[in-house]
Every structure is written in C-alpha cells, then in structure tokens.
C-alpha positions as MATLAB code, in Angstrom:
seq = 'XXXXXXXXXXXXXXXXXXXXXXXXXXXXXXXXXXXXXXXXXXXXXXXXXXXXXXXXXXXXXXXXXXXXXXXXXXXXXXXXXXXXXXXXXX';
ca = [
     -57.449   39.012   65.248;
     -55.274   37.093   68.077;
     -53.471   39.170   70.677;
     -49.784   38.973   70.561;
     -47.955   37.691   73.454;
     -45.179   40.133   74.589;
     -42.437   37.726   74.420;
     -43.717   37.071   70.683;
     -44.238   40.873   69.910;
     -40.271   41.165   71.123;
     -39.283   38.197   68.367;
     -41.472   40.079   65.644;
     -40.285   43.534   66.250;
     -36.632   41.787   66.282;
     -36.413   40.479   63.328;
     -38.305   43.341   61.873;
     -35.363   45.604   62.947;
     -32.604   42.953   61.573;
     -34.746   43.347   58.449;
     -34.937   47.004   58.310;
     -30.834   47.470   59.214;
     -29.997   44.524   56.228;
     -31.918   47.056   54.140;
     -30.404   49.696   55.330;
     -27.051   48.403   54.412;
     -27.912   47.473   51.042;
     -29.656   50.729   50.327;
     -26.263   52.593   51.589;
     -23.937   50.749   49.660;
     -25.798   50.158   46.815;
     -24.598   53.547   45.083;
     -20.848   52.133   45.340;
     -21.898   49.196   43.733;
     -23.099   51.059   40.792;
     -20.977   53.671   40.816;
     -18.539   52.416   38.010;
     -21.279   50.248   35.903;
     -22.052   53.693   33.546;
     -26.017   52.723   33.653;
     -27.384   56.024   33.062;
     -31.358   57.244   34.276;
     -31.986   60.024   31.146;
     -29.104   62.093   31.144;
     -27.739   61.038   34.562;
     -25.679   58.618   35.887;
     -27.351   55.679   37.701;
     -25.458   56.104   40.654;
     -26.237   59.447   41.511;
     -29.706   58.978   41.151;
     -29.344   56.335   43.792;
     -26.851   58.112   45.637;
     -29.236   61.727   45.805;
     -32.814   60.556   45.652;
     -33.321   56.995   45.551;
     -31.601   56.055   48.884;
     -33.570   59.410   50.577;
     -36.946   57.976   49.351;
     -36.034   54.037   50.805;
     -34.915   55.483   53.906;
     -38.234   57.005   54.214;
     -39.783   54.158   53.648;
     -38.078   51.815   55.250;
     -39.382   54.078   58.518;
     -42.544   54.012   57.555;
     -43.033   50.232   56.799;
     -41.405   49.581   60.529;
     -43.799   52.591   62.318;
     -46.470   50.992   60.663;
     -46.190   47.598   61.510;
     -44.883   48.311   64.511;
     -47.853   50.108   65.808;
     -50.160   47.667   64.371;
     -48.131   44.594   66.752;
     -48.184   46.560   69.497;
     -52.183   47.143   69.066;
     -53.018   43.165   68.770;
     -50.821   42.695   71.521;
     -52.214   45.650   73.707;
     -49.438   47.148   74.142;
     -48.108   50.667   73.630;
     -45.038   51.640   73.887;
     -46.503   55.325   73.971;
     -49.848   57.012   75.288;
     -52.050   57.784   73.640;
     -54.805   60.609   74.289;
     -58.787   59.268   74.765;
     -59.627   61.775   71.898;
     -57.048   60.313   69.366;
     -58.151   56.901   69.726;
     -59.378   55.122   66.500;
];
C-alpha cells in the first residue's frame, strides 16, 4: 500500500463527507417521496417502513462506511486524527 499525502487524505475524506450528506438527504426525504405511492411491505405501508426502520438502519450505516474508511485513510497516510494506546494497536 502507498501512503496518502495529507493534502490528498483532505480531498478523499471531502468528498467522502459530500457523499455521505447527499445520502443523507436522500435517505431523509425519501419517506415523503413515498409517502402517497400506497406500496405496501406485508401489511404496512412502504413509507413507514422507511420512515421507522429503514432510514435508522442507513443512518447507521452510512456512519459506519465513513468511520471505516476513514480510519483506514488516515492509517496509509499515517495519520491519526486520535491516539491511540500501544496495547490497542493492530
């Protein structure tokens, strides 16, 4: 693996975030896009399964995808932006 400059780590972890926030938006308003199509999931309506689990569940992993990759940039490029203790080192 190549180390990641930090003026290249700043573009990636950029347009990571513009990523994550355009999904963010979609995922938000996606219920009131739905909300008068009458799609049902079983015996509920579509858009409340988006509006009370679904969005919940992409908001988790929308954190997730941007911790991990985050973390994993910031290794190549040997840079933290935390501390890390000796013993928790992989």
């Amino acid at each position: 693996m190549h180390a990641l400059s930090p003026s290249a780590l700043r573009r990636k972890v950029r347009r990571l975030t513009v990523a994550c926030l355009a999904l963010w938006l979609g995922v938000t308003l996606l219920p009131l896009a739905v909300a008068r199509s009458g799609l049902m999931l079983g015996p509920w309506p579509l858009d409340f399964w988006v509006a009370a689990q679904g969005s919940v569940l992409a908001y988790l992993l929308i954190v997730a995808v941007y911790a991990g990759l985050v973390n994993r940039w910031e290794r190549q490029a040997g840079v933290l932006s935390f501390e890390v203790a000796p013993d928790q080192e992989a």
